[in-house]
N, C-alpha and C positions, 0 to 999 in steps of 0.2 A: 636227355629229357627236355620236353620243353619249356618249362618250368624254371630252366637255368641257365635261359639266354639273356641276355641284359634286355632291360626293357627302357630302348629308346627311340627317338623321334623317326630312325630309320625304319624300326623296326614295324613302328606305327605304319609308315607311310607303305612296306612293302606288303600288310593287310589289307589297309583301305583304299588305297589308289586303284588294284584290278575289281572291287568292288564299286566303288565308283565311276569308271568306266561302264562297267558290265551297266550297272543301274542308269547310266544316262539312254542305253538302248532301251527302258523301260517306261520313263515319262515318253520318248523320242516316238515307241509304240503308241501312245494314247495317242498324243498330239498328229501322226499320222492317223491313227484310226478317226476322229476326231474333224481332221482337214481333209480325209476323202468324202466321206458324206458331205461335209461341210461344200466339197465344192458341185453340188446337187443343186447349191442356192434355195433351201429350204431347210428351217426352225426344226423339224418334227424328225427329219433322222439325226439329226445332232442329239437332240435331246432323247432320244430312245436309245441311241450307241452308250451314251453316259448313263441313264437308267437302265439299261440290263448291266453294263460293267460294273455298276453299283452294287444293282444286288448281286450278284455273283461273286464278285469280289467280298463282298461283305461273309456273305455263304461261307465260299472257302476259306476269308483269315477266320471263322470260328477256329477252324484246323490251325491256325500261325502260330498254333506252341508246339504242333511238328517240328519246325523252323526255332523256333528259340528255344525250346526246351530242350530239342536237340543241342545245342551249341553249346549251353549252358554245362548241361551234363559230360558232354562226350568232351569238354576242355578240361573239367574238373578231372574226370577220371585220367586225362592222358596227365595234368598235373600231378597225379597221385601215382605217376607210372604204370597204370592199370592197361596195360596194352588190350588183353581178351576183351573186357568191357566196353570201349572205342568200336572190338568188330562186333559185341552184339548190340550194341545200338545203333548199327546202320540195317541190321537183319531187323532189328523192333519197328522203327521208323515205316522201313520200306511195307510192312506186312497192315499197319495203323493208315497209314497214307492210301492206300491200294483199296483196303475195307471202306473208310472214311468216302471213299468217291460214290463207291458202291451203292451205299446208302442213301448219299443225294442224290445219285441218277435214279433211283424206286423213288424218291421223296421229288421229285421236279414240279409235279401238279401241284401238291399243297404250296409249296414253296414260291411259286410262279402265281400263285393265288392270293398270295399272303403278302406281296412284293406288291402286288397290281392293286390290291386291296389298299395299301398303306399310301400309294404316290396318287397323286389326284393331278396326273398328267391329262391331256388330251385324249380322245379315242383314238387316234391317229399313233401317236404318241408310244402308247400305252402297248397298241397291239405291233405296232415293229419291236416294240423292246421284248414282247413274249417269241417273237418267233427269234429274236436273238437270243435269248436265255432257251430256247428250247434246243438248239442245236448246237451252242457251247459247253450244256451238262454236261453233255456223253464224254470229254477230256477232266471231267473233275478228276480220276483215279491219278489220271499221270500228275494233272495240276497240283494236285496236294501231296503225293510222293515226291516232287520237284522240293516241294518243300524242307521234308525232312532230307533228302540227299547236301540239300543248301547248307543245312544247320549242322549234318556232321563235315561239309567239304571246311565250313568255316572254325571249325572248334580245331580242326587240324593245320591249319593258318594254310590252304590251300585254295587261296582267293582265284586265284590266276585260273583254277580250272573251273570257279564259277564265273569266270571270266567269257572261257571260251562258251559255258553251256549256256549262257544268257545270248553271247551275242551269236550263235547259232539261233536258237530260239527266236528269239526276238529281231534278229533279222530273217530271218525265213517268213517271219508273221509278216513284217511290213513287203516282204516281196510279193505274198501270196496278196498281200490288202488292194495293194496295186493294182494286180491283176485282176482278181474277181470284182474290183469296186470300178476303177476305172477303164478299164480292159474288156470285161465284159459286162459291165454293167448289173450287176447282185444286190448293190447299196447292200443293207444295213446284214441282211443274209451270208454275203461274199466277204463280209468284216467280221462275222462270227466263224466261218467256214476256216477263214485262213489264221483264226488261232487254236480248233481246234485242232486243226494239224498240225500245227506248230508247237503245242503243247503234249500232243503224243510223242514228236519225233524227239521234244526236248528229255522225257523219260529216259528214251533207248538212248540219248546221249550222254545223260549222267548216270547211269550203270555201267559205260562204257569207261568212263571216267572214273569209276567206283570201283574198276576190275582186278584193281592189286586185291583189294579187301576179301574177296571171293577164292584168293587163289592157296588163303591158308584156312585151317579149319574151325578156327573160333568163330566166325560168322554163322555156322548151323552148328555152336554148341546150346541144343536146344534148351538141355537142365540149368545154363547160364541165360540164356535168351529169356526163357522162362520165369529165371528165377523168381518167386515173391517177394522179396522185402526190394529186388530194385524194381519188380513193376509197380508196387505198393507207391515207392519213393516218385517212380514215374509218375503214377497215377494224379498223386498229388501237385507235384507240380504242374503235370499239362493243364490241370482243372483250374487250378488257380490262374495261370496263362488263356484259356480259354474264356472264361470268365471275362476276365482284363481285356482281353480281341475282342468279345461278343459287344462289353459297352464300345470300345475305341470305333468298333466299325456300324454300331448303333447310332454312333454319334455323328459319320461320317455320313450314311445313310439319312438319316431325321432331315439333313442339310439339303441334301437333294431332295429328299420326297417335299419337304417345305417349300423350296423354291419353286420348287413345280406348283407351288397353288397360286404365285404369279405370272404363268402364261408359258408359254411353248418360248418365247422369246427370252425372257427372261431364267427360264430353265439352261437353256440354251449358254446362255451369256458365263451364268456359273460352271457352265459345264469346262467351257474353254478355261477361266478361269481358276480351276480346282488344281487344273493339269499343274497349273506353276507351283501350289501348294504341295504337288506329287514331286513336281521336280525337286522343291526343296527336302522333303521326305529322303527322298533317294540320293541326292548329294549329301546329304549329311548321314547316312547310311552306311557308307564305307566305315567313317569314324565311329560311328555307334558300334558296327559290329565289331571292330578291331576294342573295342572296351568290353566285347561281350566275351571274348577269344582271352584276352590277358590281365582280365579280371577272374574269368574262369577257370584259368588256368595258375594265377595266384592264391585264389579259395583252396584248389587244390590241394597245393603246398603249402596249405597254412599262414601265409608271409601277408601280414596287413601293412607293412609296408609298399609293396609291389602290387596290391590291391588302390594302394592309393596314388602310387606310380601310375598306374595302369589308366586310371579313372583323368588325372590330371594332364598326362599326354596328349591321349585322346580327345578332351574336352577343347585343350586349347587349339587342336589342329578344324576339330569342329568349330567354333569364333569365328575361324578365320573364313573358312567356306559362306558362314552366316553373312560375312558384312558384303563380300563380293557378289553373293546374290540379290540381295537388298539395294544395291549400284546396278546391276542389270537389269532388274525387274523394274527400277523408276527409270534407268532411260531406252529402255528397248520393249517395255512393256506393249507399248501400245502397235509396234510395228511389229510383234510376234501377234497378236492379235489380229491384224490383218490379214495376216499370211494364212493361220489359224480358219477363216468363215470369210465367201463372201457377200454371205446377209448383210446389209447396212446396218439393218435395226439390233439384231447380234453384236456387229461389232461397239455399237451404240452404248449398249448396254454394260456388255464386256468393260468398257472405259470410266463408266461410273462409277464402279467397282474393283477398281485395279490397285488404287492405293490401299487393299484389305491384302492382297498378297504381299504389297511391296514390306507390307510389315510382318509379314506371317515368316519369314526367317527367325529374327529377332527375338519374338515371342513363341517360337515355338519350336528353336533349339534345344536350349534346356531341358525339354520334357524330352525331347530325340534322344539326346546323350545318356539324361538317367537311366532310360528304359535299358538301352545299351548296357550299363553296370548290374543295375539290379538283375538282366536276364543272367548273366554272365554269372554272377553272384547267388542265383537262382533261389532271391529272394522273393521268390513271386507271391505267398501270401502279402506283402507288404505293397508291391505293384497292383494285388490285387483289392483292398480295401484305399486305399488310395485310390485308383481309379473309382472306385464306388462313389466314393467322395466328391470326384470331380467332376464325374457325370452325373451326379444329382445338381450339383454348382451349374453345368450346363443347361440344364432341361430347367433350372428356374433363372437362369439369361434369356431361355429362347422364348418363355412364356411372359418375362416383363421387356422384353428390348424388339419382340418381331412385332405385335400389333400395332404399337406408334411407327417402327421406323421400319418396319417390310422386308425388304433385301438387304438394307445396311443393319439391320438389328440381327440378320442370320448370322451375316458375315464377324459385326461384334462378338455374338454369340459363342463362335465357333472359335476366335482368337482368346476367349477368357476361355474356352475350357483348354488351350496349351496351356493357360498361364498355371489354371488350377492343378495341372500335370505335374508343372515344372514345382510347382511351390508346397502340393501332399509329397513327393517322393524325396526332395531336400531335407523333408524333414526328419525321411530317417535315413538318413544316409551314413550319420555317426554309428546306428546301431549296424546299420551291413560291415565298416569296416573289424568295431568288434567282435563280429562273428568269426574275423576270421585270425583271429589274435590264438 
């Protein structure tokens, strides 16, 4: 069982290292998607690549307790030696994920209505980013099924094949961006085109990778699949997960559509910008989910010892990644920036505003790691009032710090709602461990 393997720094590092990997092809996606149009030499497809990835992304983490709530659970149950239960939450997942896309590709009007409604971009702007979000929907089913395959490959501490299925995925995307952007000339169409396919073939790849689980019978035992009191349990938890996603990517969201009401240029500038906010996201990601995996699987087994093992391994491998990217981003910042647009006024921009990321490791680890326990933990009504917390904290940042100070009051803004992250979820962190006493 895996519940009674020693839990050490090795162990840590053979979770998050193929996760970290796999996630640097992920910022490495944007910042390609990002510097093809970028090298168009023009503001408005930069800034429409970032506003449809926005809302879209935004759209689909509604779904990201696919992805945690899977982890959370399906670590807990292998904790608890519950083998059957492990294969019927890859058969739950796969069936919610599938439906879940469904319903956004019928909903894409309102939705594309309601996005263009809220950013007060350019008309230029405004309508590349619709005809992006019009042709990357049609992949939401596999998008958000990717999801949930993620959260049960990681509850099984089998990082290494979200390894291979990322960087399949995600390099295939930047092969196709290539081509259809610079190749044949598509801009912002040929950057939607090559993740939609990319994002189906990544589906057929993690079922592929999923195929042991298919090969015995508890994955269509339907009276267990079925059952009530664990869809009940599910229910609750994704809701409250969903919840928690809907502000976090609300909040991510608000930031772009706000920047957008200083100019295509200055849209633009954050846009480049954000990406290294992603990158830290995603480096510190390996270790978050490796806290989701061995805290989850300490809930399991009851041991709040190993719960608190789990959480402080973790945390401190996380530090470490924090301080060395806080040393990249002050002195390589500006020359990734280049590379990145070669708009002047872009890069101009971009530079004003670079010492908000160089500090966004620092201030918004913490809140990284916690989420990592508590999903693990599947404390989610408590990530989920906390967040409530936080994003109110934010939204009265952005209404006293953006009218005086414009782009540096978003960027403030956006740093005080890690901090409010980090500083609601600490606070209960005593009572997760006694939960599990």
């Amino acid at each position: 069982m895996a519940d009674t393997v020693a839990l050490t720094h090795s162990r840590v590092l053979t979770i998050a290292l193929p996760i970290m990997i796999s996630n640097i092809t992920v910022p490495l996606l944007g910042l390609v998607d990002t510097g093809v149009v970028g090298q168009m030499g023009e503001a408005a497809p930069i800034g429409a690549v970032g506003l449809g990835a926005v809302v879209l992304s935004a759209v689909y983490w509604i779904f990201g307790f696919l992805r945690m709530g899977t982890t959370g659970l399906t670590a807990q149950a292998m904790g608890a030696g519950n083998r059957a239960e492990v294969a019927a939450m890859l058969t739950r997942v796969l069936m919610i994920g599938l439906m879940g896309g469904l319903v956004l590709i019928v909903l894409q009007w309102p939705i594309v209505a309601a996005a263009m409604g809220l950013a007060e971009g350019s008309d230029e702007v405004e309508g590349l980013a619709q005809r992006y979000i019009s042709i990357r929907i049609w992949s939401a089913p596999a998008a958000i099924a990717i999801f949930g395959i993620n959260g049960w490959l990681i509850a099984r501490e089998r990082t290494a094949s979200i390894l291979l299925l990322q960087i399949w995925m995600n390099g295939l995307n930047i092969v196709l961006d290539l081509v259809f952007v610079l190749g044949l000339g598509w801009g912002v169409a040929g950057v939607a085109g090559a993740t939609f396919l990319a994002e189906w073939s990544g589906l057929a790849f993690g079922l592929w990778l999923c195929r042991a689980a298919f090969r015995v019978p508890d994955w269509r035992d339907w009276a267990r699949v079925f059952d009530r009191a664990r869809l009940i349990h599910m229910a609750a938890v994704n809701t409250d997960i969903m919840i928690r996603s809907v502000l976090l990517t609300t909040g991510f969201a608000a930031f772009m559509f706000l920047g957008a009401r200083f100019g295509d240029v200055t849209l633009a500038g954050n846009q480049i910008l954000i990406q290294f906010v992603y990158v830290t996201a995603h480096a510190l990601d390996g270790f978050a989910l490796a806290a989701e995996t061995l805290v989850g699987q300490a809930m399991g087994a009851r041991s709040r010892a190993r719960v608190r093992q789990g959480a402080v391994l973790t945390s401190l491998w996380g530090l470490g990644i924090c301080v060395g990217l806080m040393a990249g981003y002050a002195l390589l910042g500006g020359l990734i920036i280049d590379v990145m647009t070669t708009a002047e006024g872009v890069r101009e921009v971009a530079r004003d505003y670079l010492v908000w990321v160089a500090l966004a490791p620092a201030l918004g680890m913490p809140s990284f790691m916690l989420d990592g326990i508590f999903i693990g933990a599947t404390r989610t009504r408590d990530m989920r009032n906390m967040m409530v917390l936080s994003f109110a904290g934010y939204v009265l940042a952005l209404v006293v710090l953006v009218p005086g100070l414009e782009n540096h009051g978003l960027w403030a803004a956006l740093m005080i709602f890690f901090v409010l992250r980090a500083v609601t979820l600490a606070a209960r962190y005593p009572a997760l461990e006694r939960a599990a006493a």
